[in-house]
N, C-alpha and C positions, 0 to 999 in steps of 0.2 A: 504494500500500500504506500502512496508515495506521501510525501509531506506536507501536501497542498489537500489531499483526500483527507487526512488524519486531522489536519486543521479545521477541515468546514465538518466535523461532527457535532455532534452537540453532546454536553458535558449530561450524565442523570439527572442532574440536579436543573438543568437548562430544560430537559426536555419534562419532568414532571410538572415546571413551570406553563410548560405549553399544554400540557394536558390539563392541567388546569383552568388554563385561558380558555380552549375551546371549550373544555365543558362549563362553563359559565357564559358563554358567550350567548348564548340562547336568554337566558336569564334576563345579562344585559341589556338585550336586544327589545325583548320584551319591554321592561323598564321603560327605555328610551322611547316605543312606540306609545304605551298605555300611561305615563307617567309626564315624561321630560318635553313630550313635544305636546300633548295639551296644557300642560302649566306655562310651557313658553309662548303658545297662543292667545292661553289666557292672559297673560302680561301686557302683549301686544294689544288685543281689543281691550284691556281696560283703561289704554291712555289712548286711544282711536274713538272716534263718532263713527259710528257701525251698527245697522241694525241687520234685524236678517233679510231685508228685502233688499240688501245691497248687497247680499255675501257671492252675487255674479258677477259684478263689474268690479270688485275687490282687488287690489294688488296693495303692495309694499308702498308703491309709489305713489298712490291717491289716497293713503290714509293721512288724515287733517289730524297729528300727533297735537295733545295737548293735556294739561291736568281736569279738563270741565268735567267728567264723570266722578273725578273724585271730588272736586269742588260740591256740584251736585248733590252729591249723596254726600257728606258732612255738615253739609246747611238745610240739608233734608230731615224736620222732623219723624218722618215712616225711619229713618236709618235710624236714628237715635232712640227709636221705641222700640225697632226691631233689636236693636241692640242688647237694651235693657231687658227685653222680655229673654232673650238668648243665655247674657250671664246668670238671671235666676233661673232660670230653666235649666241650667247647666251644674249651677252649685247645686242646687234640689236636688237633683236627682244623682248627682254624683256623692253628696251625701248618703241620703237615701239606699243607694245600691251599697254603696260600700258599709255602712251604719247596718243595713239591713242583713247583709249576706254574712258580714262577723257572727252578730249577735244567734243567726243561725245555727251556724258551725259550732259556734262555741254549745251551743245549747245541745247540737248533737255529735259533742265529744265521746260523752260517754255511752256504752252501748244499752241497747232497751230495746223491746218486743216489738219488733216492726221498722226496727232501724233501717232495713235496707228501701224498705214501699214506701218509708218518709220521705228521705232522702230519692229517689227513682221521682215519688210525685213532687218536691218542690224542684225540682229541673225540669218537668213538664213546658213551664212558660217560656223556658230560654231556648228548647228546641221547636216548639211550636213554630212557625209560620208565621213571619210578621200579620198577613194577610187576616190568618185566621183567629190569632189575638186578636186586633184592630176588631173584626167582622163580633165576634164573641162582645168584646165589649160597647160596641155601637150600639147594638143587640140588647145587653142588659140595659142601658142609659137612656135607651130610647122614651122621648117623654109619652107617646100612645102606649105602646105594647110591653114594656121597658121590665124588667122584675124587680128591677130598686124603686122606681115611680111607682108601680103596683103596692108593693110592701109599704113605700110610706106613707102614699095615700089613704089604706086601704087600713093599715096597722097604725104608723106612727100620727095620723090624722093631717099630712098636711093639706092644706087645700087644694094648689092645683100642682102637677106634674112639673119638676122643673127642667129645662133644657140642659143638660150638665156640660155638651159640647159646644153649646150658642152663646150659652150668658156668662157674659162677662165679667162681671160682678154680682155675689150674692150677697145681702144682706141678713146679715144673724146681729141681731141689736143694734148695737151700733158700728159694729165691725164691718168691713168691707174684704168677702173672702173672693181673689180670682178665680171663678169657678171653673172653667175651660181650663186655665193654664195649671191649676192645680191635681184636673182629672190627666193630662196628659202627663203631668211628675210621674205619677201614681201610678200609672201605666207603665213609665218607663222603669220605674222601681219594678213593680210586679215582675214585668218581662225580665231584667236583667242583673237581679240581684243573686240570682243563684249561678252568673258567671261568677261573682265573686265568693260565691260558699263554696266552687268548687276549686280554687287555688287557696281559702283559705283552711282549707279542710285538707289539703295535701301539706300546708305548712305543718299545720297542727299534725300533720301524722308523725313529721319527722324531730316534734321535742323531743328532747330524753323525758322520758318518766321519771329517770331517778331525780333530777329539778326539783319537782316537785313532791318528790317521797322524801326527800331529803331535808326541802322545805317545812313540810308539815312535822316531820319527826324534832325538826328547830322550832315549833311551834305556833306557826305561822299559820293563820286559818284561810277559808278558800279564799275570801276576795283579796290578801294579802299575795296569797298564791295566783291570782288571775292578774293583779295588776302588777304587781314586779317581775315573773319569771313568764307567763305567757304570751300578754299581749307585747312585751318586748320583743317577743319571737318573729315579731309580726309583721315588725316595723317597716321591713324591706318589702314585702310584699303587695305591704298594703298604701306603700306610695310608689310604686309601679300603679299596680289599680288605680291613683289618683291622676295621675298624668294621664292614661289611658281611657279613661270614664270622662274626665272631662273632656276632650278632646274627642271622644266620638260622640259625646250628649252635646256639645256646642255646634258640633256640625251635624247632628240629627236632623232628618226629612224625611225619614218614610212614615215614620208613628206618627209624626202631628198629622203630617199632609193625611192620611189615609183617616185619621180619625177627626178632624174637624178643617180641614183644608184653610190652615190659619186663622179660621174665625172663634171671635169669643176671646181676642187679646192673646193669640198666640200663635202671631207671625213672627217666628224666630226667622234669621238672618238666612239660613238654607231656604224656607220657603219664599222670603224677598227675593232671594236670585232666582229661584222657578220661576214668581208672578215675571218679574224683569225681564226675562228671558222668554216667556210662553205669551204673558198677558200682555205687554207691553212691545214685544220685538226688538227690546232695545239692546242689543249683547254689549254693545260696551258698559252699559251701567251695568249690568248682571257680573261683567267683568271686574268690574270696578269693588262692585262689593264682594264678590270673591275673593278679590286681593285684600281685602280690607279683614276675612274673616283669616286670611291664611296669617297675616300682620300678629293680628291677637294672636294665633295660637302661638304662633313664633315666641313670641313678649314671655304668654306662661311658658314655654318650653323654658326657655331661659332659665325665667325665674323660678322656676322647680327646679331646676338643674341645678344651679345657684345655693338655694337654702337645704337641698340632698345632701351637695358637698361639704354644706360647714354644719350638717348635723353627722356627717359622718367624722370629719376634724375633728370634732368637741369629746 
């Protein structure tokens, strides 16, 4: 073999390199199609005047670039409400799921007759069918036919049926409760708090028992035992879930859209970019508030990131 052949090989370590690159290369590729080039469009229409009745005489060259879509929608009160209704929408229920799904776990640590059909039935909601949760609960809420409306009518005496998806505000004294926005929490809690009983119930598998044998034999009673040695265990898990829940609850749109189509004070920012996009034909603003929602989650990314790192320093 001459010295010119034995040069152009390639070293092991060169070529498991390349077999690597190829087999990721799909992956990449993917990415790049389903990921990098609609965000980099998205970018584009949202500093572009662009609706969809222009998207045939469209090029590079005749888009009028400028900030009016963000302009727009920042001086726009609908953004500002869309907004607000978004971050409680998104604290709710990122509470809620997380708050919800511990308190489960914890509750079905220890074992008991029927532990497995418990645990089988509260996962029910989270593998359901967005479709057919949604459909299930329209169902029960409905103010004619509805089994809650029936029940309190019929039992608790109210007078008439209340819309739980329409009304905006209900009054109980002098309180003022968001009726709508507080059914669609409650929903989102239902459906997806047993994602979190079941990472937090896999934590819980792997405490040591002795912790807490050890604990109690130093005479430490349960809730001494629950808050010093268990839910410490916890800790990493259950701010992964917080990053994670909040972030897919702030850009949530199938559960509201399907279950009151924004009405009733709960146009979160997903379903502003539907109507902007669908109702209005206007893709640069839809664009616009797109960027605007990716903006936010950036900010908490950070800032989660941020206060992780100096609780893990301390």
């Amino acid at each position: 073999m001459t010295r010119a052949a034995r040069g152009s090989r390639l070293s092991r370590g060169q070529r498991a390199n390349l077999h690597g690159y190829l087999l990721s290369a799909p992956s990449y590729l993917a990415v790049t199609l389903v990921i990098l080039i609609p965000f980099c469009a998205v970018v584009i229409f949202a500093f572009a005047d662009f609706r969809l009745i222009d998207i045939q005489q469209m090029t590079l060259g005749t888009i009028d670039w400028s900030l009016a879509n963000f302009a727009k929608a920042l001086s726009s009160g609908t953004f500002w409400g869309a907004l607000g209704t978004t971050v409680a929408y998104a604290v709710f229920t990122t509470i809620g799921v997380i708050g919800g799904g511990v308190v489960v776990a914890l509750a079905m640590r220890r074992p008991f007759p029927g532990q497995t059909v418990v645990r089988a039935l509260f996962l029910v909601p989270y593998v359901l069918p967005v479709i057919a949760g949604t459909t299930i609960w329209r169902t029960m809420l409905n103010p004619q036919y509805g089994f809650l409306n029936a029940f309190g009518t019929q039992v608790l005496g109210w007078e008439t049926p209340i819309a739980f998806l329409t009304t905006k505000t209900f009054q109980v004294g002098s309180v003022g409760i968001p009726m709508a926005l507080t059914v669609v929490i409650l929903f989102e809690i239902w459906k997806s708090a047993p994602f979190t009983f079941l990472f937090v119930t896999a934590r819980l598998q792997n405490v040591p028992a002795e912790l807490e044998d050890a604990a109690a034999i130093d005479g430490a009673n349960a809730r001494q035992r629950l808050t010093h040695i268990v839910l410490p265990q916890l800790r990493t898990v259950v701010m992964v879930l917080l990053l994670l829940r909040f972030i897919w609850s702030f850009q949530n749109f199938n559960d509201i859209y399907l279950l009151t189509q924004g009405a009733g004070g709960t146009e979160v920012m997903a379903v502003k970019v539907f109507k902007e996009l669908t109702v209005r034909a206007d893709v640069g603003s839809a664009a616009a508030y797109g960027l605007c929602m990716t903006v936010i989650l950036l900010v908490f990314g950070i800032g989660w990131a941020l206060v992780n790192r100096r609780k893990e320093a301390m």
